[in-house]
N, C-alpha and C positions, 0 to 999 in steps of 0.2 A: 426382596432378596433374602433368600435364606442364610442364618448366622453362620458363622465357621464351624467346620462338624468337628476340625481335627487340628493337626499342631498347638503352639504352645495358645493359642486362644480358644483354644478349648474348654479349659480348667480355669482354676483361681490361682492369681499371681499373686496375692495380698496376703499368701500364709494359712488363712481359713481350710480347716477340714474338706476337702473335696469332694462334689457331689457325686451321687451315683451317675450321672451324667458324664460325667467328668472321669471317672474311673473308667466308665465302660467305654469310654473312646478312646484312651489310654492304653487299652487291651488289644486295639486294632493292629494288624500287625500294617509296617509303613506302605501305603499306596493300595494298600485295598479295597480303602473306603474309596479311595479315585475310581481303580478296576470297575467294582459295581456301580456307581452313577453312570459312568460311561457305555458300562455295558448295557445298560436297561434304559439308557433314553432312549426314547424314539419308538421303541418296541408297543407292539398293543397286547394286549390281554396277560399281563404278567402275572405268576401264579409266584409265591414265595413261601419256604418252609424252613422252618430252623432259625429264623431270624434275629439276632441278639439285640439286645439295647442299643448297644454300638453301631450298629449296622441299620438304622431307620434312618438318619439322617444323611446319607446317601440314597436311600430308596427315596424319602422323599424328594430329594432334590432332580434325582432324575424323573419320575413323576410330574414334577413341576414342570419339567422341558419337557413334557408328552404332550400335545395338546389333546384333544377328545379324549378317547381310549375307554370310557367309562371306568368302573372302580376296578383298581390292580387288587389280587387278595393275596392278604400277607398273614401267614401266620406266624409267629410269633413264638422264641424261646417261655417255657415257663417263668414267670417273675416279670416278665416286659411289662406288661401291663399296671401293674400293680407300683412298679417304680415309674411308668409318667405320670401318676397320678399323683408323684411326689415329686415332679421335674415341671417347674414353672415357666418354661420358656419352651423345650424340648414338647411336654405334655399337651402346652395351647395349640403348638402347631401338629403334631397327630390327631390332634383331636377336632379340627377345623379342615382337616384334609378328609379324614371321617363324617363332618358333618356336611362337605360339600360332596359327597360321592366320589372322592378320589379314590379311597383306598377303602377296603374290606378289611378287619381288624380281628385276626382269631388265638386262640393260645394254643400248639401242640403238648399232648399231652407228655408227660414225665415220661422218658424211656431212652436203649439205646438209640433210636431215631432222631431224639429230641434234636441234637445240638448238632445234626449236621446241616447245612443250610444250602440249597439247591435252590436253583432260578428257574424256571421255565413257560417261554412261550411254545407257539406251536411247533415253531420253524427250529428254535433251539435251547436247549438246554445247558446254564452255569451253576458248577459247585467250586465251593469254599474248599480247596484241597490244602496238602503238605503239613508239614510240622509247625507248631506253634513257634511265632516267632516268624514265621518265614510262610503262609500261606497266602494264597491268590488264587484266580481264579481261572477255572480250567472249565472250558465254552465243548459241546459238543454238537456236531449239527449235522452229522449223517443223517440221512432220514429214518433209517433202520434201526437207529438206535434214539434217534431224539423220540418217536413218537412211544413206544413204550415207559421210557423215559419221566417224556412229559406227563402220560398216564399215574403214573405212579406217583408223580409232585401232586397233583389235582386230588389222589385221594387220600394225599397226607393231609391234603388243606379242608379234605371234608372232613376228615374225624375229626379234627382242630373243634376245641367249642368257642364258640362266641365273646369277644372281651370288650368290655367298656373299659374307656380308659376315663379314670378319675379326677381329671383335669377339663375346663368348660374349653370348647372353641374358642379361639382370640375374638371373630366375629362376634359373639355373643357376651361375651365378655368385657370388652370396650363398649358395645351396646349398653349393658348395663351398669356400669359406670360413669356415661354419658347421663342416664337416667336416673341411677340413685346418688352421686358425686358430683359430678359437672365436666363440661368438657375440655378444661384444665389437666385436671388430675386425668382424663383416658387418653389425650392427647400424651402426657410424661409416660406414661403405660407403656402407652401403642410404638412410642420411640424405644424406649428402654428394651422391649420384646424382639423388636426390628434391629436393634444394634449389640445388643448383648451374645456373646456365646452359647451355642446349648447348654455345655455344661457348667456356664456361671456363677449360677443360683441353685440351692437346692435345701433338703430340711436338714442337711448336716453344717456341725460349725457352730458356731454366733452367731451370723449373720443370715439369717436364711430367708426365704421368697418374704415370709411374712415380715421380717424385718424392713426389708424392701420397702412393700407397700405400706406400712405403717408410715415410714419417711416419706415417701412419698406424698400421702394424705398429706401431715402434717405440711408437708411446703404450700400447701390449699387451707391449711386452716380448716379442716373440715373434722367434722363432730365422728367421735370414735363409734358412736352406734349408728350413723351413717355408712363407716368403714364395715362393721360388721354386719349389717346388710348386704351389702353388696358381695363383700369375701365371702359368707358363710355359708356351711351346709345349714341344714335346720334346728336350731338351736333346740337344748333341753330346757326348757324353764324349771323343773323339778331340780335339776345340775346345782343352779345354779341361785336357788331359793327364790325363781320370777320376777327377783327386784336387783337386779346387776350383784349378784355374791362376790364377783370377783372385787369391787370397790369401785368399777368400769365405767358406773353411768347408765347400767344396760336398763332399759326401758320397761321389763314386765314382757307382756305379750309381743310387744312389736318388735322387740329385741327378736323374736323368733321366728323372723318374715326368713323364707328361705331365699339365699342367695345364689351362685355362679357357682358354687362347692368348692372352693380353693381349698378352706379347711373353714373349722368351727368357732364360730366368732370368740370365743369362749377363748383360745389358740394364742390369741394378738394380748392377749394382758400381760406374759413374760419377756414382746418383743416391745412392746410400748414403755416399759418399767426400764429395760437395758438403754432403750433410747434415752430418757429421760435422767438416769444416773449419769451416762457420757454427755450429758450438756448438748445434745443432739435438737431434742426435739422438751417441750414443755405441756403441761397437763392442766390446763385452767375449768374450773367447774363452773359450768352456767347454766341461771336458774334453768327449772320445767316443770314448771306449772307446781301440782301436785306430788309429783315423783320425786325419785333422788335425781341430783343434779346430771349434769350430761356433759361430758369431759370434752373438751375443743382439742383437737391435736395444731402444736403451732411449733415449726419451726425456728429452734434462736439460734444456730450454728450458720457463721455466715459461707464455709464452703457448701455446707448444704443447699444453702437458698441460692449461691450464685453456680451450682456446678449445673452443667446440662445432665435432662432424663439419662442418657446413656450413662452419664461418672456419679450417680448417686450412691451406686454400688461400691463404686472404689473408697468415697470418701466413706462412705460404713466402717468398712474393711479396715482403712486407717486408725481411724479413731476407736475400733473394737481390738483393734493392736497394740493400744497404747496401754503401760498394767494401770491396776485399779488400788486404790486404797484399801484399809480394813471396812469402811460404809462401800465397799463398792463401786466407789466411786473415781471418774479418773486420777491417779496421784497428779499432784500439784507440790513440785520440786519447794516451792516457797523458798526465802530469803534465809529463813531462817535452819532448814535443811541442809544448806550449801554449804561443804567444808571450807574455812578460810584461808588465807592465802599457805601462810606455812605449813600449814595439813595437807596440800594440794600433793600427786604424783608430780614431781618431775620428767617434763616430755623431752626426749632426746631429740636434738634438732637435727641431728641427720636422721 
């Protein structure tokens, strides 16, 4: 089952920056996102133009209630692309809809065209009408007018050029997890993916996708250059002086086995250090061989190790709430900070 597109489980409750996920369903105006799932189940050969960020997670979802129908093509506002590839939750699932042949995935080019977004099958044709704030959807389906109509949706979607979106299929993804992690760590994934928000997680904030999975690992006990195998695009060894520059453990050559592309292993050394300051997660180096040593990620926070995949997010979110001392580190009120009793405010008991 696909996560919540819209209301307040949409976003982040816990204060953190809002992901572009999260803004752009926020944009929607109320019942819209409903309008088009509803309108576009069922239907076969759906052609789509104009289409925002906002607005995927209703196409997919009615998609998902289509059975057969081969791939619907969707073109896409300028920028869509480019932001799943930085939407962790939102990005796995277009992009696994993509790799099964659901959906056609294209970018309309920049113009006034761009951002008006029209539906159409054969039989009938929906646009995104009215004023912001207050738009829905307005179905036409004379046939004298839908087939022109539809005509002219189909060659908006051919000048459309081609998009890859920057985020791996879930399939693929937990597959490789399974193989370079264990099935541990894809099984808290595959949960966390299934039960979390579209717009959750994302690279804005403290807390973002990579935070996540860092914690995540860590509640496995699993070797940081393990994690950046599996996360990474293909590393630079030249970056990063071939022998882990960042202080990471990173391996030389093998540090640069190319991963699932979530982002650059290189990426996880600012979200593993913030771990680590907030008493979240711990850094122990263990030998290898020859090399420099190779850093264990381990869990010592006991909401971390007892909360389920789904609340690993929130307890982040909490404890990256909490302020931080001059090191950085979480303040810790001590005994000896505490005003005493006659320096205390006087509380009014009514």
């Amino acid at each position: 089952m696909a996560p919540p597109t819209t209301g307040e489980d949409s976003g982040n409750p816990d204060g953190d920056d809002p992901s572009e996920v999260a803004v752009a369903l926020a944009e929607i105006d109320d019942g819209l996102a409903d309008a088009v799932e509803s309108a576009l189940a069922g239907r076969s050969e759906v052609v789509a133009v104009g289409v925002p960020l906002g607005l995927l997670p209703p196409v997919l979802a009615a998609r998902e209630r289509t059975e057969g129908d081969g791939a619907w093509r969707v073109a896409c506002r300028p920028g869509v692309a480019d932001a799943l590839g930085r939407a962790f939750v939102l990005g796995t699932e277009v992009a696994e809809a993509v790799a099964e042949g659901e959906i056609e995935l294209r970018t309309v080019a920049k113009g006034p065209e761009s951002e008006r977004v029209l539906f159409a099958t054969h039989a009938r044709v929906d646009a995104v009408a009215g004023p912001e704030g207050a738009r829905t959807l307005v179905a036409e389906e004379a046939p004298d007018r839908v087939a022109p109509a539809a005509r002219a949706v189909r060659e908006r979607y051919a000048a459309a050029t081609p998009a890859t979106v920057g985020m791996p299929a879930r399939s693929r993804l937990l597959a490789a997890a399974r193989e370079t992690l264990d099935d541990r760590f894809a099984d808290d994934v595959a949960a966390a993916l299934d039960a979390l928000p579209y717009g959750a997680v994302g690279r804005t904030g403290e807390v973002t996708d990579r935070t996540l999975l860092v914690a995540m690992a860590a509640r496995h006990d699993h070797l940081l250059w393990d994690l950046r195998r599996w996360i990474g695009t293909e590393a630079n060894s030249e970056r990063d002086g071939g022998s882990g520059g960042n202080g990471d453990g990173s391996g030389g050559d093998e540090a640069n086995t190319e991963g699932v592309g979530i982002a650059a292993g290189q990426d996880l050394t600012a979200d593993r250090r913030a771990l680590v300051r907030r008493d979240l997660i711990e850094s122990l180096k263990m030998p290898a061989g020859d090399g420099r040593p190779q850093l264990r990620l381990r869990a010592v926070d006991d909401a971390l190790l007892r909360a389920r995949p789904e609340e690993v997010l929130s307890v982040l979110r909490g404890r990256f709430a909490l302020p931080l001392d001059a090191d950085g580190r979480v303040r810790d009120p001590g005994r000896d900070e505490r005003r005493p009793v006659w320096a205390r405010r006087r509380r009014d008991k009514n």
